[in-house]
N, C-alpha and C positions, 0 to 999 in steps of 0.2 A: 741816455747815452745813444748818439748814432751807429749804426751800423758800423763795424772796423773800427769803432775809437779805440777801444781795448785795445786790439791786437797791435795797433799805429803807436801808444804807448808801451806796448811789450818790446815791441822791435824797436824802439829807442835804448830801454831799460837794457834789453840785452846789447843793444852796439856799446852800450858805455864801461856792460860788465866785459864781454869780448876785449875791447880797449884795454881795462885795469889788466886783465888774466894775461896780458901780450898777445893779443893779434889783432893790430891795427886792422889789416886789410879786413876781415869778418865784420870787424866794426863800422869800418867804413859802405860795405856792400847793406849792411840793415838799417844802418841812418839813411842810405835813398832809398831804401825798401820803405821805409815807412814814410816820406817825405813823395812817394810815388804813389801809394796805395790808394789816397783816396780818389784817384782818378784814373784809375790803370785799371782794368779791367781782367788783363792775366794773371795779378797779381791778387785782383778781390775773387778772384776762381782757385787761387791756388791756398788761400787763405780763407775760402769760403766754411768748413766747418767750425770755425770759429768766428763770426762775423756779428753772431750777435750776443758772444760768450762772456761772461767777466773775464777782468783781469786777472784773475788768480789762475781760473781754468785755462785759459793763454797760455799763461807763464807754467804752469805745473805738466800743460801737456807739451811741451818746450816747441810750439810751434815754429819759433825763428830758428832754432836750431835744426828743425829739420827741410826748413826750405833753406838752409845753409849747404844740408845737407848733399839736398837733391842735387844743388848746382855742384857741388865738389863730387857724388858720386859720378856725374857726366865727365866731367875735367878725366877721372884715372879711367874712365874707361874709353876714354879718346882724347890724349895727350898729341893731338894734333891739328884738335877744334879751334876754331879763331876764340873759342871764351876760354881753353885752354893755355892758350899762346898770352894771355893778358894774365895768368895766376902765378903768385910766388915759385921761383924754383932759387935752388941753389946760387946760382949765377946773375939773378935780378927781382931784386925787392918789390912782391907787389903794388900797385896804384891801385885802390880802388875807382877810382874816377876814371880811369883807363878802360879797370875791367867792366862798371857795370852799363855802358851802354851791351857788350856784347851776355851779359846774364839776362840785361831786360829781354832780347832776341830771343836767347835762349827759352826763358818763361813763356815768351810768345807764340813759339813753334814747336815748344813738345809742352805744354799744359798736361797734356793726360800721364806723362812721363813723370813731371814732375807733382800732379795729384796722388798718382800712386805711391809715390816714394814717401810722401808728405803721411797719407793714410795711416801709417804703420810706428809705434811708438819710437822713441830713438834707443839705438844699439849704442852704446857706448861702451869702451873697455879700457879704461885707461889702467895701464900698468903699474905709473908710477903712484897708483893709492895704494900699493903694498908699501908704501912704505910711512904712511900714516897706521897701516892696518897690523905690520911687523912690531911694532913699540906694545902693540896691545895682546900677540900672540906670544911677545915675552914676558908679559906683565902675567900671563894664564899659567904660563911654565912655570912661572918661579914661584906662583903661589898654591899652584896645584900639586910640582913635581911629580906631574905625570906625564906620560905621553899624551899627544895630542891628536884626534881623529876632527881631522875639518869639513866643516859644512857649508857651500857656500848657494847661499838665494838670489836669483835672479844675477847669474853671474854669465849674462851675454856668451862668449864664446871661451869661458874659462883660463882668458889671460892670466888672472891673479889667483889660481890653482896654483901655482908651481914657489907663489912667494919663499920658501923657506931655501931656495936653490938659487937667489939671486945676490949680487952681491950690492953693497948699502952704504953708500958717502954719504953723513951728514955732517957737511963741511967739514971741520978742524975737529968734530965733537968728540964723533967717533965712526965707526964702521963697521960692516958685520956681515956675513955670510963668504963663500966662496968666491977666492980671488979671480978665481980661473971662469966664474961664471959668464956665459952669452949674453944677459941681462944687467946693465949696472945701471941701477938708478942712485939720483944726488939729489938729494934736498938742502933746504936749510933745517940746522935745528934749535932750537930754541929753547933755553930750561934745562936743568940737572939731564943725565941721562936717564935712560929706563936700565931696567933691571937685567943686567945684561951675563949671569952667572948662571943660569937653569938653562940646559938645553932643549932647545925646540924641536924634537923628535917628531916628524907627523909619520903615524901608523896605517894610516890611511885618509883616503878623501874624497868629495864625491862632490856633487853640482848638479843644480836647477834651472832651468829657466821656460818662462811660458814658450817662449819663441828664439830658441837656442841657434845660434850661429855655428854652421857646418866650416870650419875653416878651410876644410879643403876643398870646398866648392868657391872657384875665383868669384863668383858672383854674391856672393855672401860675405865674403872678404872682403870685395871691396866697399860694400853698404856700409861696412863697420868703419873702416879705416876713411871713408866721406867724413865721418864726424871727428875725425882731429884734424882741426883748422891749417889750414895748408902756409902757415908763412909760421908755424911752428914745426922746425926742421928735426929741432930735439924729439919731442913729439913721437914724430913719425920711425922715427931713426927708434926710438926705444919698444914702438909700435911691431913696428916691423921685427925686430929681435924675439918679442915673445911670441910674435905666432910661430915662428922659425922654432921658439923650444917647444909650444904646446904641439904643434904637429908631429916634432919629432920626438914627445915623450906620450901622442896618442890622449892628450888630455878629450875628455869626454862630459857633456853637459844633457842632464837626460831634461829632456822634454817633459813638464809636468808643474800645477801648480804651484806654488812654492808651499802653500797649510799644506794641502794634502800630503805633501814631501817632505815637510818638514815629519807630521804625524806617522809617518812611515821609517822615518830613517832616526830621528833624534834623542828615540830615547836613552839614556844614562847609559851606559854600558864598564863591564868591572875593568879596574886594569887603566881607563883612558879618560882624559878628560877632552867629552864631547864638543866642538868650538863649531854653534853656527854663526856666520860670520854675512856679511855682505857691505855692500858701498853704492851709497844713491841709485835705493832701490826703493827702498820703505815707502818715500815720499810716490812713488807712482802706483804704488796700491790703493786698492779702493778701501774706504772707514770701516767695511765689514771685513776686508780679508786683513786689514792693520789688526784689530782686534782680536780676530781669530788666532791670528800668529802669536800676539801677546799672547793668548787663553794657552794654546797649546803648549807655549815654550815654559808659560807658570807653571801648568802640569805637571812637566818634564821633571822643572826643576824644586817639583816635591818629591818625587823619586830619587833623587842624586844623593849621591853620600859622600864621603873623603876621597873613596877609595874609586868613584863612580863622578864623577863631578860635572856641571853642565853649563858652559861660557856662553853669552851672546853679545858676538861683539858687532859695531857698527858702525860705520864711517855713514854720518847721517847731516843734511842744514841742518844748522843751528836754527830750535822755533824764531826767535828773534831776528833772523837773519839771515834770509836762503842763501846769502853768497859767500858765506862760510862753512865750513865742513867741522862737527863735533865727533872725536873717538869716543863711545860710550862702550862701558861694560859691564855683565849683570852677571856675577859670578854665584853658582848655586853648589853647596847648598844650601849656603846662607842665603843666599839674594839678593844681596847687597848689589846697589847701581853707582858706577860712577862714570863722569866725563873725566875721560885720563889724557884729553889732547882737544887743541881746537886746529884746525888746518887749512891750508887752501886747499880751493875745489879739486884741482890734477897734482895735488901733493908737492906741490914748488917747495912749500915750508910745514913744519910741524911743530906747535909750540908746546910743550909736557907742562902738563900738570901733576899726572902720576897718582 
């Protein structure tokens, strides 16, 4: 395989997944991303540490996604740029074919801008996977009937901290938490309901991540909020609301690996049943810190008793299928695992298994 074939096929793969998930315009900016590449030179610079990568490592280290990134973090931080003036707003539907002669520019004249940004894993925080994540945090309630102390791994700038305060349309089905909430997320849902009679008391909570996002620093905020694709208006509008409550209820994501933190904070404890919890995180660990996590959480959940209980729940791809999202849950002290949901990647729909 030459040089960039991989990444020239990733960046297709991803235009067509961008496409299905609704946003054309992303779609369309990585179909000439890769139809450019092999003779572009900013772009074999900008894509250079992956160049002679497989497709898997492409795809897993979400390269397209983060040269999506770069260009949408320049867009909010100069909404005045001529590559600006070409992006989806409110008032005019983007064209890709419009915008990308002015991103090819773009790559051309700040390269080291957009190297650096590209360097760094992708931050994502999508909000509305609380509500594939909620179906599973009532599924622990009602069969632990305990309170509940949440743990969550590699949780970027702790958007989905606050799940149990927001309020929950799934379509006609049903709905759930506080009406008066700053947060309403809508899905579709799909399947009987979940368990919706055990209340989900969280007693406390806490949060991880290697490279944790300061929300109140506007330059950290904005890296994050680069990666919801800008001609998804919902999106952003939902984005935007929960930093609004994580700032204002001081949520807090401590800096540190996710084992070591996990080994630190997870064990059973009386009174509560422990929930560590996370969403398209697993898959970016490396096979020795996957395993570790496993080792540690089996530990854990030899410890656990009725009265001490220890959930690990996980909005993870499906192996068969990275462009779907499976809710799994490993509830101790039995140990028993089940997929109780299969979903889309940003929670549009949830389909229960239960």
């Amino acid at each position: 395989m030459a040089a960039y074939d991989a990444v020239t096929e990733v960046l297709k793969m991803q235009a067509a997944a961008c496409a299905a998930l609704g946003s054309p315009f992303s779609g369309g900016l990585l179909e000439r991303a890769a139809e450019a590449l092999p003779s572009e030179p900013s772009l074999q610079a900008a894509f250079a540490p992956w160049a002679d990568a497989a497709r898997r490592t492409v795809f897993d280290d979400a390269a397209a996604l983060r040269w999506l990134g770069a260009l949408n973090e320049f867009v909010l931080e100069t909404p005045d740029s001529a590559l600006a003036q070409t992006y989806p707003r409110h008032d005019r539907p983007g064209d890709a074919a419009v915008a990308w002669p002015q991103a090819l520019a773009f790559v051309r004249s700040e390269a080291e801008r957009t190297a650096a940004f590209m360097r760094h894993e992708p931050q994502t925080n999508e909000p509305r996977r609380s509500a594939v994540l909620l179906p599973g945090f009532l599924e622990v309630a009602a069969a632990t009937r305990l309170p509940l102390r949440t743990l969550e791994l590699g949780a970027s700038a702790g958007l989905n901290q606050l799940w149990d305060r927001r309020r929950y349309r799934y379509g006609e089905t049903f709905a759930w938490g506080p009406e008066s909430a700053r947060v309403v997320i809508d899905a579709e849902w799909r399947g009987d309901p979940p368990k919706l009679d055990a209340p989900a008391h969280v007693t406390a909570r806490g949060a991880c991540d290697r490279s944790p996002v300061a929300l109140a620093d506007p330059a950290q905020r904005r890296r994050l909020g680069a990666y919801v694709w800008p001609d998804q208006f919902d999106r952003l509008a939902r984005f935007e609301a929960a930093v609004a409550d994580a700032l204002e209820a001081g949520v807090t994501v401590e800096c540190e690996d996710a084992v070591a933190w996990t080994r630190r904070h997870a064990a059973p404890q009386a009174g509560v049943t422990t929930v560590v919890f996370h969403s398209v995180f697993f898959q970016y660990m490396p096979a020795e810190s996957q395993a570790a996590l496993v080792e540690v959480l089996a530990a854990f959940g030899a410890e656990a008793r009725a009265d001490a209980s220890l959930a690990w729940l996980r909005m993870e791809p499906a192996p068969d299928n990275p462009g779907m999202m499976e809710l799994r849950l490993t509830l101790w002290p039995d140990g028993g695992e089940r997929v109780l949901a299969t979903a889309h990647p940003h929670g549009a729909w949830v389909e229960w298994r239960g």
